[in-house]
C-alpha positions as CSV (number, residue, x, y, z in Angstrom):
1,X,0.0,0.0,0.0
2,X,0.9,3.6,-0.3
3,X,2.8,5.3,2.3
4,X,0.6,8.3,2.7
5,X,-2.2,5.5,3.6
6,X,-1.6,5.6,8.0
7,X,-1.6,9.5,7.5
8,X,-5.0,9.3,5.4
9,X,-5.9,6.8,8.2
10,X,-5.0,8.8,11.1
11,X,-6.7,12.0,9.1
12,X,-9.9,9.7,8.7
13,X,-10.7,8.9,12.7
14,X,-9.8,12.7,13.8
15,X,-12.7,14.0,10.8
16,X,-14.7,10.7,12.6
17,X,-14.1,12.2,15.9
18,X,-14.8,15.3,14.9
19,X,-18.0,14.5,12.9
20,X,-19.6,11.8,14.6
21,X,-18.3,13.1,18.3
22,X,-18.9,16.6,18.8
23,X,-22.6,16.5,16.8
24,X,-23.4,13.9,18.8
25,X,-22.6,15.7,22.1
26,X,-24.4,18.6,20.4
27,X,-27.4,17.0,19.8
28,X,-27.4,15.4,23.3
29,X,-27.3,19.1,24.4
30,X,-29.9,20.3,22.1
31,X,-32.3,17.9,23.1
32,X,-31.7,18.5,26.7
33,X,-31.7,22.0,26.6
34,X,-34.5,22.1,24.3
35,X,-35.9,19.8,27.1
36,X,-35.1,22.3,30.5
37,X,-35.2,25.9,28.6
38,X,-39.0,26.3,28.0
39,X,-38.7,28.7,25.5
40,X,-35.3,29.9,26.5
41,X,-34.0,33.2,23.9
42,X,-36.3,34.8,22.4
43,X,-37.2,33.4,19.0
44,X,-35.6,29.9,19.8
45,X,-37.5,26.6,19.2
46,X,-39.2,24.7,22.9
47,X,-39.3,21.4,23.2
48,X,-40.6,19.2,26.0
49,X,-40.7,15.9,26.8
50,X,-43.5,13.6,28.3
51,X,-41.7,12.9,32.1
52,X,-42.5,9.0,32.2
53,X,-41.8,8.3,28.6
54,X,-38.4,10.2,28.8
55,X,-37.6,8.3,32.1
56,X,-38.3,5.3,30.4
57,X,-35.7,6.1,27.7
58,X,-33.4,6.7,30.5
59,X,-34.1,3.3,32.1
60,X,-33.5,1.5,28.9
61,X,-30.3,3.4,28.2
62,X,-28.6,2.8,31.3
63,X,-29.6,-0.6,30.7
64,X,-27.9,-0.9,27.4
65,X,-24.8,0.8,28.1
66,X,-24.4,-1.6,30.9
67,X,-25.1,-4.5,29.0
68,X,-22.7,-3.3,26.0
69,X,-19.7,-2.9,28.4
70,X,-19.9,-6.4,29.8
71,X,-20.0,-7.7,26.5
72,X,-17.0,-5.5,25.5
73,X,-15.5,-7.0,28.5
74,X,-16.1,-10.5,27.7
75,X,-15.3,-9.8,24.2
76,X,-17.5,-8.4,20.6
77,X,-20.9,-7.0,21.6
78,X,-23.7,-8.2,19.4
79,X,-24.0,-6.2,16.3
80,X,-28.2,-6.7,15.6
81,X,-27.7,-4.5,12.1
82,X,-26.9,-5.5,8.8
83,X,-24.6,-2.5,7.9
84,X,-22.5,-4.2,10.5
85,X,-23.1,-8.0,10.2
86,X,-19.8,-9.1,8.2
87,X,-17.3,-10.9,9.8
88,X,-14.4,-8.1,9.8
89,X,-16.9,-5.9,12.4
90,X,-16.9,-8.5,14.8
91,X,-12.8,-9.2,14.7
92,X,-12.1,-6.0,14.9
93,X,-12.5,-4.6,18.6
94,X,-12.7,-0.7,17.9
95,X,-14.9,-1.3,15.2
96,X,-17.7,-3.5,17.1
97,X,-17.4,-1.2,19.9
98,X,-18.0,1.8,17.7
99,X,-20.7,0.3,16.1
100,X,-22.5,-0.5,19.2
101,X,-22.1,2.6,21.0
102,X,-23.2,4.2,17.9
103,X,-26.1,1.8,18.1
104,X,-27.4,1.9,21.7
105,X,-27.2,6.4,21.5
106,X,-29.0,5.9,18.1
107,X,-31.7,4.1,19.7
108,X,-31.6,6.1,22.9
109,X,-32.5,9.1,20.6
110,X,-35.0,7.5,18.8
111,X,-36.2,7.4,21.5
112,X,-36.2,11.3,22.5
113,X,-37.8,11.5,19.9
114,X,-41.1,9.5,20.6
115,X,-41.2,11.1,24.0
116,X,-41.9,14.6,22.3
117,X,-44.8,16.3,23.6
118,X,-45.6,18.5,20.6
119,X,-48.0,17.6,17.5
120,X,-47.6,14.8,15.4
121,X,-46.2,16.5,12.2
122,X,-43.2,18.0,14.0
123,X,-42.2,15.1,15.2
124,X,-42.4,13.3,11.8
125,X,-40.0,16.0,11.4
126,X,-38.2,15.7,14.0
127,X,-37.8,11.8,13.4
128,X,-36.9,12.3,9.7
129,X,-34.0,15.3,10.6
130,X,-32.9,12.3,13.4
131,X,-33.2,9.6,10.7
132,X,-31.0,11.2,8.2
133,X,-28.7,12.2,10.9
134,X,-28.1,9.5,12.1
135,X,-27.9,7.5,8.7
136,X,-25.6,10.1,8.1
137,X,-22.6,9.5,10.9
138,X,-22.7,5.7,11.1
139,X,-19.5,4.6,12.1
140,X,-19.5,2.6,8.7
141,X,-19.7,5.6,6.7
142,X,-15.8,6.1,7.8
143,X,-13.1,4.6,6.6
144,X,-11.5,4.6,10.3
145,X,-14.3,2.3,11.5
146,X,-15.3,0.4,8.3
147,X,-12.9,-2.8,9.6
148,X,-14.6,-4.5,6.1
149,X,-12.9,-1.9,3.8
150,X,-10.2,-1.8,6.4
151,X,-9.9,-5.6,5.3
152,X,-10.4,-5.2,1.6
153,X,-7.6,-2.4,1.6
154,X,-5.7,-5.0,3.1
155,X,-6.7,-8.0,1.0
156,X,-6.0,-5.6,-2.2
157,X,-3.3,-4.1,-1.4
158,X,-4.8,-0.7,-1.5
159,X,-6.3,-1.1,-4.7
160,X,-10.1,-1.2,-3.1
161,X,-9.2,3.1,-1.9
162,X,-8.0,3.6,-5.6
163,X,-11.0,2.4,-7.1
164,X,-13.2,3.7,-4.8
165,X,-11.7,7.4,-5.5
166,X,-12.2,6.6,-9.4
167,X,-15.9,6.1,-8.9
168,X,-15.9,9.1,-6.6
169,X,-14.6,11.0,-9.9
170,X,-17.0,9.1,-11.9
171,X,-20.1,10.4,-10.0
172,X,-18.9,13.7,-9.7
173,X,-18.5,13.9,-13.2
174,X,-21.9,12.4,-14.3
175,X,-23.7,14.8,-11.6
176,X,-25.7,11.7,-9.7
177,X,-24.2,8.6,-7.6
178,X,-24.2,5.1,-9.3
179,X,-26.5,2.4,-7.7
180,X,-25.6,-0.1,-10.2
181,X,-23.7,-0.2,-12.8
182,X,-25.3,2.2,-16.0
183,X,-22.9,0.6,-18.5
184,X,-24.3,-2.3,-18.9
185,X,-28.1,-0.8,-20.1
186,X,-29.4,0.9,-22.7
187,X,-33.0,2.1,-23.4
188,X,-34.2,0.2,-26.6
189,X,-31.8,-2.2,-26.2
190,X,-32.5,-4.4,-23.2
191,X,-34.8,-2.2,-21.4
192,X,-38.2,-1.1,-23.1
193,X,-37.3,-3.5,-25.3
194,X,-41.7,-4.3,-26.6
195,X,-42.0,-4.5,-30.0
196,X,-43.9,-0.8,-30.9
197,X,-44.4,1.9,-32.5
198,X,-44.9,5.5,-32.0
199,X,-48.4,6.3,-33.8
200,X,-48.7,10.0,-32.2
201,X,-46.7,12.6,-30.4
202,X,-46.6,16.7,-29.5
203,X,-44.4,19.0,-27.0
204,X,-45.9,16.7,-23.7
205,X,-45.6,13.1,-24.8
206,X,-45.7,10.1,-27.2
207,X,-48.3,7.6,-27.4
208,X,-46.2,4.5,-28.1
209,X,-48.9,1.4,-29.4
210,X,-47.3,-2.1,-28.9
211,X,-47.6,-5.0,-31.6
212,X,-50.3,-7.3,-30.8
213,X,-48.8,-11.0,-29.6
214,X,-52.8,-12.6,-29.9
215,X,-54.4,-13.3,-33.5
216,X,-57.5,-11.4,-31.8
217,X,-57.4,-8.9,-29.1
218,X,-60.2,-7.2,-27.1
219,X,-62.5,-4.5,-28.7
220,X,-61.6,-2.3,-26.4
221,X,-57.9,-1.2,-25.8
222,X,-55.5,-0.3,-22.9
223,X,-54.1,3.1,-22.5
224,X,-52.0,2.6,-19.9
225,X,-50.4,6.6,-18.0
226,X,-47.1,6.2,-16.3
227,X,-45.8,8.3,-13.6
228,X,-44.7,12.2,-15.9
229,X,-42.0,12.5,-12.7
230,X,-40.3,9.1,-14.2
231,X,-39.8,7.0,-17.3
232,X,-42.6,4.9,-18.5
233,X,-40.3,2.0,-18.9
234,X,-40.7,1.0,-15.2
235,X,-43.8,-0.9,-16.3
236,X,-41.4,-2.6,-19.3
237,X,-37.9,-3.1,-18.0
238,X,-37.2,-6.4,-18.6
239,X,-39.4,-9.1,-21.2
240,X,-40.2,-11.4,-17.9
241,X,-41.7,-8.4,-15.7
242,X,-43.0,-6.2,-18.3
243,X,-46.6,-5.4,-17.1
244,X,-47.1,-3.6,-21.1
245,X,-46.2,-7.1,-22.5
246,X,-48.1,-9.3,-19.9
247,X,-51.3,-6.9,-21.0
248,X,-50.3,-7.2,-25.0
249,X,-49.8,-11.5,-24.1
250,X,-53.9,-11.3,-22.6
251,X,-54.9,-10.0,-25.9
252,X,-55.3,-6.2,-25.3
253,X,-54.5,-3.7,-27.7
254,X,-52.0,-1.5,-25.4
255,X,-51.1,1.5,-25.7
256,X,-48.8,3.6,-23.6
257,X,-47.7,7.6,-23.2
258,X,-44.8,8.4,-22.8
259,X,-43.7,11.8,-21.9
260,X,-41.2,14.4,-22.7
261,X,-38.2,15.1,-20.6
262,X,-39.1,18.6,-19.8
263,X,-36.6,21.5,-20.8
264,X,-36.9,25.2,-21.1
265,X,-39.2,25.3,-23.9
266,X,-41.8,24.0,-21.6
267,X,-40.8,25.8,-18.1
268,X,-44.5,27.4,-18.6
269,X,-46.3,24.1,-18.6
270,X,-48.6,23.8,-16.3
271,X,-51.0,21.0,-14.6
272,X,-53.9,21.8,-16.9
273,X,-52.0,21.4,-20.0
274,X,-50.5,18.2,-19.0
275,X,-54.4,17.2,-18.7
276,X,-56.0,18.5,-21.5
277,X,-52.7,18.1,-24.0
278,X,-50.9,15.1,-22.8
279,X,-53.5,12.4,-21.1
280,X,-57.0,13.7,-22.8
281,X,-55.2,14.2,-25.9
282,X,-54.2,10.5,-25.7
283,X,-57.3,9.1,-24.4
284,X,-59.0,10.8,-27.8
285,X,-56.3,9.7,-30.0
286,X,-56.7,5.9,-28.9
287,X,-60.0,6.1,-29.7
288,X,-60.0,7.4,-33.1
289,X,-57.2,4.9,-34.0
290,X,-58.9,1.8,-32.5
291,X,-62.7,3.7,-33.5
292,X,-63.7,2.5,-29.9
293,X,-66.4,4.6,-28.4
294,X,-64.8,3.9,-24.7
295,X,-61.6,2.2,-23.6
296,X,-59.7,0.8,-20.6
297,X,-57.6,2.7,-18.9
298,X,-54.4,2.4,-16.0
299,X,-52.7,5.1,-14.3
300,X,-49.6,4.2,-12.1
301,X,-48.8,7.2,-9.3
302,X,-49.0,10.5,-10.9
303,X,-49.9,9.3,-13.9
304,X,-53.2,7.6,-12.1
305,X,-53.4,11.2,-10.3
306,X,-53.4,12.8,-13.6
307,X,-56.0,10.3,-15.3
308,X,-58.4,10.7,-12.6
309,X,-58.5,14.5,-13.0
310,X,-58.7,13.6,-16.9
311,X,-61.8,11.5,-17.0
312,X,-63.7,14.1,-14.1
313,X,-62.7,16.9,-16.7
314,X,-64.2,14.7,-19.5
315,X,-67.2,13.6,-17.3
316,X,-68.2,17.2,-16.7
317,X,-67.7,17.5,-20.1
318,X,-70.4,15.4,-20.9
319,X,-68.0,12.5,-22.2
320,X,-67.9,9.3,-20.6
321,X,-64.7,7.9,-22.4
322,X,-64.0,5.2,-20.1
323,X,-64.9,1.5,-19.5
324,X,-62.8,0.9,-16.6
325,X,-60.3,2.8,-14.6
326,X,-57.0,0.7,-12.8
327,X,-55.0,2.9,-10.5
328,X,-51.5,1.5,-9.3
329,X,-50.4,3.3,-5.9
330,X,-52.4,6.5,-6.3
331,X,-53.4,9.2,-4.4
332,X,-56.6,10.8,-5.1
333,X,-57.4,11.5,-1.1
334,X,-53.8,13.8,0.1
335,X,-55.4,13.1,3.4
336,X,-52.6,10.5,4.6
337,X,-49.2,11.0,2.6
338,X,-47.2,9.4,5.1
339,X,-43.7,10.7,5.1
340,X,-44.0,13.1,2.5
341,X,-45.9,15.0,4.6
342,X,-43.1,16.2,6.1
343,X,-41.8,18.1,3.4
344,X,-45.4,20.4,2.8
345,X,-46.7,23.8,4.3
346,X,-48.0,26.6,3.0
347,X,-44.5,28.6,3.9
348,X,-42.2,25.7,1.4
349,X,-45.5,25.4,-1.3
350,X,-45.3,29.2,-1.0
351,X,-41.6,29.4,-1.8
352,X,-41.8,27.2,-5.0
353,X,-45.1,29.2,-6.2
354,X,-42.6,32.3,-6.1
355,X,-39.5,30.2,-7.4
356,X,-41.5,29.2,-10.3
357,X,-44.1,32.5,-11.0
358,X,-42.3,33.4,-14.0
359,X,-41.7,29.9,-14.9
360,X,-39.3,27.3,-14.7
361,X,-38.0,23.5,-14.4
362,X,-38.1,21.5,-11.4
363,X,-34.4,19.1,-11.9
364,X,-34.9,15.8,-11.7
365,X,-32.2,15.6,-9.8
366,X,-33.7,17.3,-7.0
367,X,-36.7,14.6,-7.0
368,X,-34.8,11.5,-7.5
369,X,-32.8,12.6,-4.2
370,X,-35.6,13.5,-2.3
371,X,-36.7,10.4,-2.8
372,X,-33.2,8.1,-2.2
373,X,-33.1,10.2,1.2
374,X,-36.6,8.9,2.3
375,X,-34.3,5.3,2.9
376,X,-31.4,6.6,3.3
377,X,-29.5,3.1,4.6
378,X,-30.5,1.5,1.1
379,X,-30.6,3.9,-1.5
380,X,-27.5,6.5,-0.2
381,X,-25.0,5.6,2.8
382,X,-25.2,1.6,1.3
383,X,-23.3,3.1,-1.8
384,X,-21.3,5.5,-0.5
385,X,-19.8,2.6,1.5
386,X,-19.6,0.1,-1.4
387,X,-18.3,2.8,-4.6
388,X,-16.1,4.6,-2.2
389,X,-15.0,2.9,0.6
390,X,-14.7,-0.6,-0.4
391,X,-14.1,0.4,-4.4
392,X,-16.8,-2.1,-5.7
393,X,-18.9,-1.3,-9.1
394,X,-22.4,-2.1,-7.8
395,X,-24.1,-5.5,-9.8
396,X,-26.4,-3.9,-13.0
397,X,-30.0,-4.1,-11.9
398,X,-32.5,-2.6,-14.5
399,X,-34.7,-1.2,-11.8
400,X,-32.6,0.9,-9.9
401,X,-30.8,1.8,-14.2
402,X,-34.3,3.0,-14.8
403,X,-34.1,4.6,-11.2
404,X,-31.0,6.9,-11.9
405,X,-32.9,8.2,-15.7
406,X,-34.5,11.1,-13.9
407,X,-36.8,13.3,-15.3
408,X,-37.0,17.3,-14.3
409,X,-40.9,19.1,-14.6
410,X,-42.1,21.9,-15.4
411,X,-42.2,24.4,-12.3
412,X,-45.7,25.9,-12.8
413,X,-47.3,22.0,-12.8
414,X,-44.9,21.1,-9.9
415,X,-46.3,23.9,-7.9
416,X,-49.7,23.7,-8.9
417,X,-49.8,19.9,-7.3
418,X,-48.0,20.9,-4.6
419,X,-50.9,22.9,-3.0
420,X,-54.1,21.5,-5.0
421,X,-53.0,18.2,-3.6
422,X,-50.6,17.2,-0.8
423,X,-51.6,20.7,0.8
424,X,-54.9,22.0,0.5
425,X,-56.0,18.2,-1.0
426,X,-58.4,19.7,-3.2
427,X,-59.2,17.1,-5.8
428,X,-61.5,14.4,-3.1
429,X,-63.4,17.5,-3.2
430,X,-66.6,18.2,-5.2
431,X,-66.2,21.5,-6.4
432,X,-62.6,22.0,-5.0
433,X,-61.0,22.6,-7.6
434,X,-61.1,23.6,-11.1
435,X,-59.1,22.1,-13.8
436,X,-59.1,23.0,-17.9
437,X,-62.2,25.3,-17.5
438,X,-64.6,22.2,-15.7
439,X,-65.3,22.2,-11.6
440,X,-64.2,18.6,-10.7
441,X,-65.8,16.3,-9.1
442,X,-64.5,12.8,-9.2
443,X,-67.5,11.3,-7.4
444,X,-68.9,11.3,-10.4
445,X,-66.8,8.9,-11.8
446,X,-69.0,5.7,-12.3
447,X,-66.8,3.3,-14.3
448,X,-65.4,0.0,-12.5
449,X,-62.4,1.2,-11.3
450,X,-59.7,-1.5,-10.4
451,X,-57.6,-0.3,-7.1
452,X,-54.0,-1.6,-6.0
453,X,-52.2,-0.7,-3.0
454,X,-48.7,-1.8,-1.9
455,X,-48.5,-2.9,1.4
456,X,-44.9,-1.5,2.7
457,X,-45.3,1.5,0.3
458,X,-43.5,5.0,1.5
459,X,-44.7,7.1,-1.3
460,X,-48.4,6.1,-1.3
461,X,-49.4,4.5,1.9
462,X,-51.9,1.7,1.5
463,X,-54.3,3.8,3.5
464,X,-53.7,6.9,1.1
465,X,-54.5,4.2,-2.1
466,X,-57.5,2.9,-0.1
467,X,-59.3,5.8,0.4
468,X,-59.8,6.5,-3.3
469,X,-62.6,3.5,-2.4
470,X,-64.4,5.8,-0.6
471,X,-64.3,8.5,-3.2
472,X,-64.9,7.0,-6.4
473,X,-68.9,5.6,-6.2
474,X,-69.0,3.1,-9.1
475,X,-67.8,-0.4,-9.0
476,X,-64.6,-1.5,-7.4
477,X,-62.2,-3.6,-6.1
478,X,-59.9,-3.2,-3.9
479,X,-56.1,-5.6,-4.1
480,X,-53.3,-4.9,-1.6
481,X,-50.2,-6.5,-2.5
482,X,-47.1,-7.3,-0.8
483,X,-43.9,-4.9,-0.6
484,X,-43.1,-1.5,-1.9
485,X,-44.2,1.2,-4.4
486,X,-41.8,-0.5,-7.5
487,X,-41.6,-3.8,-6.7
488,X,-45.3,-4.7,-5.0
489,X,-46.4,-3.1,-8.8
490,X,-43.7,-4.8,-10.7
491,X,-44.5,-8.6,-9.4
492,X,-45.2,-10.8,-13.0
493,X,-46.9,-14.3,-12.6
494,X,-43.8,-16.6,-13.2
495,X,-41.5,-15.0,-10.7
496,X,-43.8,-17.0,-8.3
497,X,-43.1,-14.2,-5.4
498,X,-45.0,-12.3,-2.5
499,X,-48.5,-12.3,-2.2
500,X,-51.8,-10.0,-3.0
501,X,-54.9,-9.9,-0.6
502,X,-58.7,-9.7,-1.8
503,X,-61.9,-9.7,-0.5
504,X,-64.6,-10.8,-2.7
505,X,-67.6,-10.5,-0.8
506,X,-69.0,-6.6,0.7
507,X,-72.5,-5.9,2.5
508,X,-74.3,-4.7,-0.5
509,X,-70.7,-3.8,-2.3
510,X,-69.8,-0.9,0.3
511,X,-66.4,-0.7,0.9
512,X,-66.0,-0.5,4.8
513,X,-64.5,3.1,6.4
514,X,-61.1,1.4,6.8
515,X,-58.5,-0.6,5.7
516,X,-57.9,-2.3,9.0
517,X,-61.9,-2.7,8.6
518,X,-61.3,-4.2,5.5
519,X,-58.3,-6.2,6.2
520,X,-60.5,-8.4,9.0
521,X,-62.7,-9.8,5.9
522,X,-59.5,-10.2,3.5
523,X,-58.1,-13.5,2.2
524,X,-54.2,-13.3,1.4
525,X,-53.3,-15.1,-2.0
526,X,-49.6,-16.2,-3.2
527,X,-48.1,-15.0,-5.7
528,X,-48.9,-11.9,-7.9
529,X,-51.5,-9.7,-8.8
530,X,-51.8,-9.4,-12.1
531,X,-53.7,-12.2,-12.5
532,X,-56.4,-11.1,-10.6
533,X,-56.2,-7.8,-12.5
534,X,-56.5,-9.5,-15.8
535,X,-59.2,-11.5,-15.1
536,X,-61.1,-8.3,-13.9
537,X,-59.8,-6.5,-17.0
538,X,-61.2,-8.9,-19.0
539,X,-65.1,-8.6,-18.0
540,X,-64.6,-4.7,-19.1
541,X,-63.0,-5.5,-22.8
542,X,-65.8,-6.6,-24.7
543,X,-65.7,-9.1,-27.4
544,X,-62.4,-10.4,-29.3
545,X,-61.9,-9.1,-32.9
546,X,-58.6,-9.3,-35.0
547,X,-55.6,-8.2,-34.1
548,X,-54.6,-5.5,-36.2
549,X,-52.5,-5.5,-39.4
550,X,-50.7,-2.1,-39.0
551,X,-50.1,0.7,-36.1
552,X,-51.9,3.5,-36.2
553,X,-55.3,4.0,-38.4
554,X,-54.6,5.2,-41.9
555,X,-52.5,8.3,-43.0
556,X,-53.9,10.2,-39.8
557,X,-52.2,8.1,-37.3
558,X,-49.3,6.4,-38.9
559,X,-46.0,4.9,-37.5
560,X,-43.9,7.8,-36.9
561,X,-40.8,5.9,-35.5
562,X,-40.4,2.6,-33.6
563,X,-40.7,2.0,-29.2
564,X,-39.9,3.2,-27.5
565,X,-39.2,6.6,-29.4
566,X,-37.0,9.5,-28.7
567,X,-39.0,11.2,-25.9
568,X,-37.6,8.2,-23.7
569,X,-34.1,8.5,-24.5
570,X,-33.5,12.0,-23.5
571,X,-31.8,12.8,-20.5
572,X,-32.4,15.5,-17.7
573,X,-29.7,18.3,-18.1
């Protein structure tokens, strides 16, 4: 190894003392003082803290520390924590120490935390400024405590630290860190890889239709809406979990927008336009090209946000366009946002209104790290660790490729949301809003409308995807599946994994109040959902006719390029 390397060593533990020590002492103090000022200087924050609860935390501290120093004396404490559970930690005495000191005053602040006595939303906030904190100074964030890239550096012979400060170049260079390895995918080429066509585009999106797989599909086709604050090719990364192919394999005609990668030219876009232009444009479009009075339609996140809003715009219209509605982890209630809640008032929804009065672009980048530092552990500190300190290239994985392709917004639409949804929640409604010239009122939305929630889901909580049962008053049903946001909705039928709950039978079809209400009547199935989807799908399709010869209809609507277009390929700058 290099002989600067015990300096750089010696350089890393005092910036770990200096870091990790002092701010913790300081936020010991805070809390404390917080705790005893009442108010203190004029203008500073008050805290206090319920007395038996905080006792409590005391108790269980002292009882901790006690506990960790006779198994230091004895020899390694136990390391209950995966950022610490390879061998190295446990040979290495200042390591496992560090680890569990770090470990027993996290949880003792945690703690703190809960013992509050102030409303609920500040200490969400509270928790989340603690979280990231905390995530933040983790003894295996330093290389001085790492002892598994103090081992690799070892094993390598220093080569692990001069890789790791290449990909620290790297990701400085490219503007965003790697979670997996971006060489190794390519849109077109083996990601959105469903044999299409492009049949219609303008400034907001392309409407990509995919080649039918069945000699007959269903009379009435799919337009499926994808999230506008990601690529659509989350719901076609790969040929085996491509929810656009498994629809095209049932026999539907699909079709799919895809939108723009927003840049100056639309900085003046707004939420209305992406209604009226992007998703009511395309919901007209597929039905002059199929010449189907209504169709199906899906909306994932946003995009189901955005579809809603379309088809209430269209029903006060006059127009009912729609046979059936699927929404995939949507919010059409704001009332329960879960963490992201955290983030909105009227002094930071304000703030963007006047950032983006004259127009503007939200950066993608800005999203996609809001959204890394909601799991901070998995989608930050885990890389930093593995690119910089140990030197590794992280394994390609499509989803988190398609993860790192952000997309930036247009700042007038951005701030519109903000306060029509997560902070006045305006849409659930009647009357609360108006959107392209029409007072919506999405209880007037009759069709069947399929609903999926994912159970572990931090961006839409399965209670914020159930309540759109109580808001939309036609037919329904109601599927919670198993894990996240991505992969509860990204679960194909062959992969054989996690599981989906249903409940067939409701007094006279009303959904109860709840989920929890719901939950006590529910029947948990293995595998995926999108069998249960299809089969549903299918009673709203109508009859089978033949599969078409040609995209598009005539000269009007003709092949402009192939799938998955350009709008895909272009990259937020």
């Amino acid at each position: 190894m290099s002989t600067d390397f015990p300096d750089f060593w010696t350089k890393s533990a005092e910036q770990f003392q200096q870091t990790f020590g002092d701010s913790w002492n300081k936020a010991l103090q805070a809390f404390g003082g917080l705790a005893s000022a009442q108010g203190g200087a004029s203008g500073s924050p008050s805290l206090s803290f319920h007395p038996e609860r905080l006792e409590a935390v005391q108790r269980q501290y002292l009882s901790e520390a006690t506990q960790l120093w006779n198994d230091s004396v004895k020899g390694s404490p136990v390391l209950n924590d995966r950022r610490f559970s390879a061998g190295p930690w446990a040979a290495n005495p200042i390591s496992s120490f560090a680890a569990a000191t770090y470990l027993v005053n996290a949880r003792a602040l945690m703690g703190l935390v809960d013992s509050v006595e102030t409303d609920e939303k500040a200490r969400n906030r509270i928790r989340f400024a603690l979280e990231q904190w905390l995530a933040a100074t983790a003894p295996s964030n330093f290389l001085a405590f790492n002892a598994e890239a103090q081992q690799k550096a070892v094993d390598t012979q220093g080569e692990s630290i001069t890789r790791g400060l290449k990909n620290l170049l790297h990701d400085l260079r490219q503007g965003h860190m790697s979670q997996t390895d971006e060489q190794q995918f390519e849109v077109g080429v083996n990601v959105a890889t469903s044999e299409g066509a492009v049949v219609f585009e303008n400034e907001l999106f392309q409407l990509i239709e995919y080649k039918p797989q069945t000699a007959k599909v269903y009379e009435r086709p799919l337009l499926v809406v994808p999230p506008c604050i990601n690529k659509f090719y989350i719901l076609d990364l790969q040929p085996d979990n491509s929810l656009l192919a498994y629809s095209v394999a049932q026999g539907h005609r699909t079709f799919v927008i895809s939108w723009r990668n927003p840049d100056e030219s639309l900085s003046d876009t707004g939420w209305d336009d992406y209604v009226e232009k992007a998703v009511i444009e395309a919901i007209h479009t597929v039905q002059n090209i199929t010449n189907s009075r209504q169709i199906n339609t899906l909306g994932f996140c946003v995009g189901g946000t955005l579809l809603a809003t379309a088809l209430g715009v269209l029903a006060a219209r006059g127009e009912q366009a729609a046979s059936s509605m699927t929404l995939l982890t949507t919010f059409l209630d704001f009332s329960d946002t879960g963490v992201l809640d955290i983030f909105i008032d009227e002094a930071s929804v304000r703030l963007r209104e006047m950032q983006f009065a004259k127009g503007g672009i939200l950066k993608g980048q800005e999203l996609a790290s809001t959204f890394s530092f909601l799991r901070p552990n998995e989608l930050v500190w885990n890389y930093v660790v593995g690119n910089y300190l140990k030197g590794e290239t992280p394994p390609p994985f499509d989803l988190l490729y398609w993860n790192s392709d952000s997309t930036n917004l247009p700042g007038p639409m951005y701030a519109w949301y903000l306060r029509n949804t997560y902070l006045e929640n305006r849409l659930c409604k009647p009357g609360g809003t108006t959107v392209c010239g029409e007072s919506l009122d999405l209880g007037k939305l009759k069709m069947p409308a399929y609903i999926y929630g994912s159970r572990e889901d931090h961006i839409v909580p399965i209670n914020g995807a159930y309540a759109s049962t109580q808001l939309l008053k036609g037919p329904k049903r109601f599927v919670m599946g198993a894990s996240g946001h991505i992969a509860g909705v990204i679960n194909p039928p062959a992969k054989k994994k996690r599981s989906h709950w249903v409940r067939d039978r409701l007094a006279a079809g009303r959904f109860p109040a709840t989920l929890e209400s719901w939950l006590s009547g529910a029947t948990e199935k293995p595998g995926s959902w999108w069998t249960d989807w299809s089969d549903w799908l299918e009673a709203h399709s109508g009859s089978s006719v033949a599969a078409p010869r040609q995209y598009g209809r005539g000269n009007a609507y003709s092949a402009i390029e192939p799938a998955p277009g350009r709008y895909v390929r272009q990259k937020a700058v």
